[in-house]
C-alpha positions in Angstrom: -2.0 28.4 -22.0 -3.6 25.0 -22.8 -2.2 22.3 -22.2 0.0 20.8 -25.5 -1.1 17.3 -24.3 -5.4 17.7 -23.8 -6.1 15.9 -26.6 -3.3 13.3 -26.8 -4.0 9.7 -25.2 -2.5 6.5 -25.3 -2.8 2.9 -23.9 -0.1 1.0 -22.0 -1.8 -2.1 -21.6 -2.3 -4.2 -24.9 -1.8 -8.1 -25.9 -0.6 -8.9 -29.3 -0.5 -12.1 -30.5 3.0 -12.9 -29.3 0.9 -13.9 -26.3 -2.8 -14.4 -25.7 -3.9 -11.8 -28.1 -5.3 -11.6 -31.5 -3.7 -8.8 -33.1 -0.4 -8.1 -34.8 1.9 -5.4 -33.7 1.1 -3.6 -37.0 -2.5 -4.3 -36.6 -1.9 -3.1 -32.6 -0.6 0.3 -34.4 -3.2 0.7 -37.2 -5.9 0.0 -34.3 -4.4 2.7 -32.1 -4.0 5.1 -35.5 -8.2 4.6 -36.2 -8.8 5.2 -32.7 -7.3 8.6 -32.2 -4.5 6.7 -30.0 -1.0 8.0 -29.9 1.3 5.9 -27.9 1.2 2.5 -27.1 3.0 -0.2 -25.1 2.5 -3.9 -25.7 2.7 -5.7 -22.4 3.1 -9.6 -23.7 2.7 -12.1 -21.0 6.0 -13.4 -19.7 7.7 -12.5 -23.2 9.1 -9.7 -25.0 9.2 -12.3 -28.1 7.1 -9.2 -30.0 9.4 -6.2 -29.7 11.1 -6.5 -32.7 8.4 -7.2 -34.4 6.5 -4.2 -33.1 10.1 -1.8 -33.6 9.8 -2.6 -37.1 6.2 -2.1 -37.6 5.6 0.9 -36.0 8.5 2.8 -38.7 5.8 2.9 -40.7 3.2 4.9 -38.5 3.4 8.0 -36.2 2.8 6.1 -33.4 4.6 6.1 -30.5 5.6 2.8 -28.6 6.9 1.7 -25.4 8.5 -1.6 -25.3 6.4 -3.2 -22.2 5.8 -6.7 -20.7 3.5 -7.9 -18.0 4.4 -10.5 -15.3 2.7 -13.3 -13.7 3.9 -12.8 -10.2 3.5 -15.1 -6.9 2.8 -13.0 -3.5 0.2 -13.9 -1.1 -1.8 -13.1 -3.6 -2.3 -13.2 -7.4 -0.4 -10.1 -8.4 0.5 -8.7 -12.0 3.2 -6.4 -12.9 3.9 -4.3 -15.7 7.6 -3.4 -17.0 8.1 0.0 -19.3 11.3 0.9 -21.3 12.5 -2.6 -21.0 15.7 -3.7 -22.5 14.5 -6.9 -24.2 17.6 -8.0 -24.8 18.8 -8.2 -21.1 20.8 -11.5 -21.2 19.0 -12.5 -17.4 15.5 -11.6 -18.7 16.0 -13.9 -22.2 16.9 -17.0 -19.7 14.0 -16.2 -17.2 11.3 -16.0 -19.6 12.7 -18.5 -21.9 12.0 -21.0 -18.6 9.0 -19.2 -18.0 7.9 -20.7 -21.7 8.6 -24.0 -21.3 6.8 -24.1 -17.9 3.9 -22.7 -19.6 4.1 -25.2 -22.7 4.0 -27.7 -19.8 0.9 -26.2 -18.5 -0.5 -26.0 -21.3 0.0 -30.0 -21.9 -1.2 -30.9 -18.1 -4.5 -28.9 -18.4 -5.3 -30.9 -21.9 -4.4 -33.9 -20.1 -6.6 -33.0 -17.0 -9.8 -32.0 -19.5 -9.1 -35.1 -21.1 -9.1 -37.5 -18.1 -12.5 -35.0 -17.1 -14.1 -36.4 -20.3 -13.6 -34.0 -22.9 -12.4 -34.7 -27.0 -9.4 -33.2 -26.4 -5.9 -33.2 -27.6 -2.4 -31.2 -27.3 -1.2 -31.7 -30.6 -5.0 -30.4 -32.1 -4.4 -27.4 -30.0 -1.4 -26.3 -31.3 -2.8 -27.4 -35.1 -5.9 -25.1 -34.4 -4.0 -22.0 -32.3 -1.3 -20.4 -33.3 0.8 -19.7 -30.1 4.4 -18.4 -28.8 3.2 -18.1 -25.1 0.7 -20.7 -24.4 -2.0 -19.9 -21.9 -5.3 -20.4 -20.7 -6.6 -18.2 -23.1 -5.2 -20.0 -25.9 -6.7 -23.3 -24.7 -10.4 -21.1 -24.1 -10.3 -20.3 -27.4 -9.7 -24.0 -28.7 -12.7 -24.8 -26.6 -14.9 -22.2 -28.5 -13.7 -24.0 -31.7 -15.0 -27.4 -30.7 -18.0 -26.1 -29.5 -17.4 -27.3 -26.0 -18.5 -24.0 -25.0 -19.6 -20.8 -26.6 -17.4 -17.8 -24.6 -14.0 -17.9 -23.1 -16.1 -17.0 -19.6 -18.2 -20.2 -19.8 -14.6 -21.8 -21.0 -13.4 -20.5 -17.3 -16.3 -21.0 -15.5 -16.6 -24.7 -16.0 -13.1 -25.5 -17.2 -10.2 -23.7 -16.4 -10.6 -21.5 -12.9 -9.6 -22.2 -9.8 -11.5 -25.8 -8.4 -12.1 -26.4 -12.6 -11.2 -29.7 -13.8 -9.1 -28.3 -16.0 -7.1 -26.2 -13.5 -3.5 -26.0 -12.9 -1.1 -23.7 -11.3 1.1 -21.3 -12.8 5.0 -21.4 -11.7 5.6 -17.6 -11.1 8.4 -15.7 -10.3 8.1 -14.2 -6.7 7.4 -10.2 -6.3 10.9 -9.1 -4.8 12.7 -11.2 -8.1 10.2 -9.6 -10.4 11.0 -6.0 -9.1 15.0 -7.5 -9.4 14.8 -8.6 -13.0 13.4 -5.6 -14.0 15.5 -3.2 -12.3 18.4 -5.2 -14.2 16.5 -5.0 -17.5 16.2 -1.2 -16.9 12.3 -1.4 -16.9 10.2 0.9 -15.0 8.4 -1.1 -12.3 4.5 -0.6 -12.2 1.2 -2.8 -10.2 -1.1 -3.7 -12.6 -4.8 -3.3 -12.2 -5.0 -3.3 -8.5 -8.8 -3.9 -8.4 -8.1 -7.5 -9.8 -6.3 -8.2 -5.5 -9.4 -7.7 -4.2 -8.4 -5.9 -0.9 -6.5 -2.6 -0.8 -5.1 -3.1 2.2 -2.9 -5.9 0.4 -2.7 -2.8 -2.1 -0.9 -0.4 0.0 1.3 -3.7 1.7 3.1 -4.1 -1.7 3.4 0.0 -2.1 4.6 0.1 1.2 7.1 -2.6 0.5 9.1 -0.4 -1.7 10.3 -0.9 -5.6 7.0 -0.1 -7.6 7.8 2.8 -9.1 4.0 3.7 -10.8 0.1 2.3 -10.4 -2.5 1.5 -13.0 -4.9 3.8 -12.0 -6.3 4.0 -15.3 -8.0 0.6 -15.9 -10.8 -0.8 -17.9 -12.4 -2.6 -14.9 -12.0 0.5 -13.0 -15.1 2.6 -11.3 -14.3 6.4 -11.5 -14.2 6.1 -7.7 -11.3 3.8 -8.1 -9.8 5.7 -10.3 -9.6 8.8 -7.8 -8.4 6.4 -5.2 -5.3 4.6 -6.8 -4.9 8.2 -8.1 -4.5 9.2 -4.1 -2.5 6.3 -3.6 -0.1 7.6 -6.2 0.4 10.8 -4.6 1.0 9.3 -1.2 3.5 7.2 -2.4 4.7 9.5 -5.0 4.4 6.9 -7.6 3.1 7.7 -11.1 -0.1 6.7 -12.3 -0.5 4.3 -16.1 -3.3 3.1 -17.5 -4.7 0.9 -20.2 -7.5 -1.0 -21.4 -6.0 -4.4 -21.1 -6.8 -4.9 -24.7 -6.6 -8.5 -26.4 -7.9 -7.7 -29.6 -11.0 -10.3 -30.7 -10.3 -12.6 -28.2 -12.1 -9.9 -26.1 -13.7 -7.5 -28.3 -15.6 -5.9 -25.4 -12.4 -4.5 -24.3 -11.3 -2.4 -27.3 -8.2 0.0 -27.5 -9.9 3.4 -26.7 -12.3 2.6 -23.9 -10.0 3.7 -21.4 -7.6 6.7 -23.1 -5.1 7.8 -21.0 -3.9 11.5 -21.2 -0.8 11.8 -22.8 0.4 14.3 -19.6 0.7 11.1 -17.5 2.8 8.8 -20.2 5.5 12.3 -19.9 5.3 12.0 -16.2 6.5 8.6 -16.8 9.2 9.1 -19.1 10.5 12.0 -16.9 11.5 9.7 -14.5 12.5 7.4 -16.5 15.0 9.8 -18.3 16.4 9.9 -14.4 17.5 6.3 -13.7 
């Protein structure tokens, strides 16, 4: 018999605009609906501000969504982590991430000040004038550079602005991993590494796996070679995690990445919510 799920496929990795994306959650769902894409999570930087936006929207389509977020997370290395099935109204959560924004919005501020005292016609309150925001990032300030025609691409924005040893650089307050994992457990999230590529070194990989409390792996990534692909796919079955994916979509701030250019098969998304009928 085939399988009821061959030709079903969603994306679990997508930014809206409730943080450094350009599209809507209605758009996000009329996107996934023109690209043969059947479930969805939106995974928001530090902020579920967008879920109620998105559990309204998607009434009015057959798509399915999964209420997601993706966190900024401080190990001994830069680490991301996604959260599925997460109750956004967990009371802990709100206060986190509600610090979380204001120490972003004070990022935000100290980077313009930085690229100002660097040389650069450039001011917070234009910023937020020219970019509409509700979790301020890097992004947000990359794309006010494209509008003043400082620079042309949000990589040339990085390159000589905003990266590590940039004038414009500053560090991000970050929860650690072991709180991250915490908070979400409370929030009853499912606990997943993002992208795993983006550490650079596998053997700091397997260290986190190893370190107990991720529950699934991004196996399934835009930036991912089929060869790593079959590896976090081994790395799953070692650790008997399940394995996500997504294209990391942010709409036209990155229209290279587009929802459909990685489509995961719907067979993995049940895996997920299997176990996730079992906490």
């Amino acid at each position: 018999m085939r399988n009821k799920y061959l030709k079903k496929y969603a994306d679990l990795h997508i930014h809206s605009i409730y943080s450094d994306g350009t599209f809507t959650p209605s758009e996000i769902f009329s996107e996934a609906k023109k690209r043969e894409i059947h479930c969805v999570s939106i995974t928001d930087h530090d902020t579920v501000a967008g879920v109620e936006d998105a559990l309204e929207s998607v009434k009015k389509t057959d798509i399915e969504y999964i209420p997601g977020i993706e966190f900024s997370v401080n190990w001994k290395k830069s680490v991301h982590i996604l959260a599925y099935f997460i109750n956004h109204k967990n009371e802990k959560l709100l206060k986190i991430l509600e610090g979380s924004k204001k120490s972003r919005d004070g990022r935000s501020k100290l980077i313009i000040e930085k690229l100002k005292n660097s040389g650069l016609n450039v001011d917070y309150g234009e910023l937020v004038n020219m970019i509409e925001m509700t979790t301020p990032g890097r992004p947000h300030i990359a794309r006010y550079l494209i509008l003043k025609k400082i620079v042309k691409t949000f990589d040339e924005a990085f390159e000589k602005f905003l990266k590590v040893g940039r004038p414009g650089y500053v560090e991000k307050d970050k929860l650690s991993l072991i709180d991250t994992i915490d908070l979400i457990n409370q929030a009853k999230g499912v606990v997943v590494l993002a992208h795993p590529t983006s550490l650079r070194d596998d053997t700091a990989v397997e260290e986190i796996l190893k370190m107990g409390g991720i529950q699934g792996i991004e196996a399934f990534y835009t930036g991912h070679t089929p060869n790593d692909t079959a590896y976090y796919l081994k790395l799953a079955e070692k650790y008997n995690l399940f394995a996500t994916g997504g294209t990391d979509c942010h709409g036209k701030a990155k229209e290279e990445i587009y929802m459909g250019k990685v489509k995961l098969q719907y067979k993995f998304v049940e895996a997920m919510k299997e176990y996730y009928s079992k906490m």
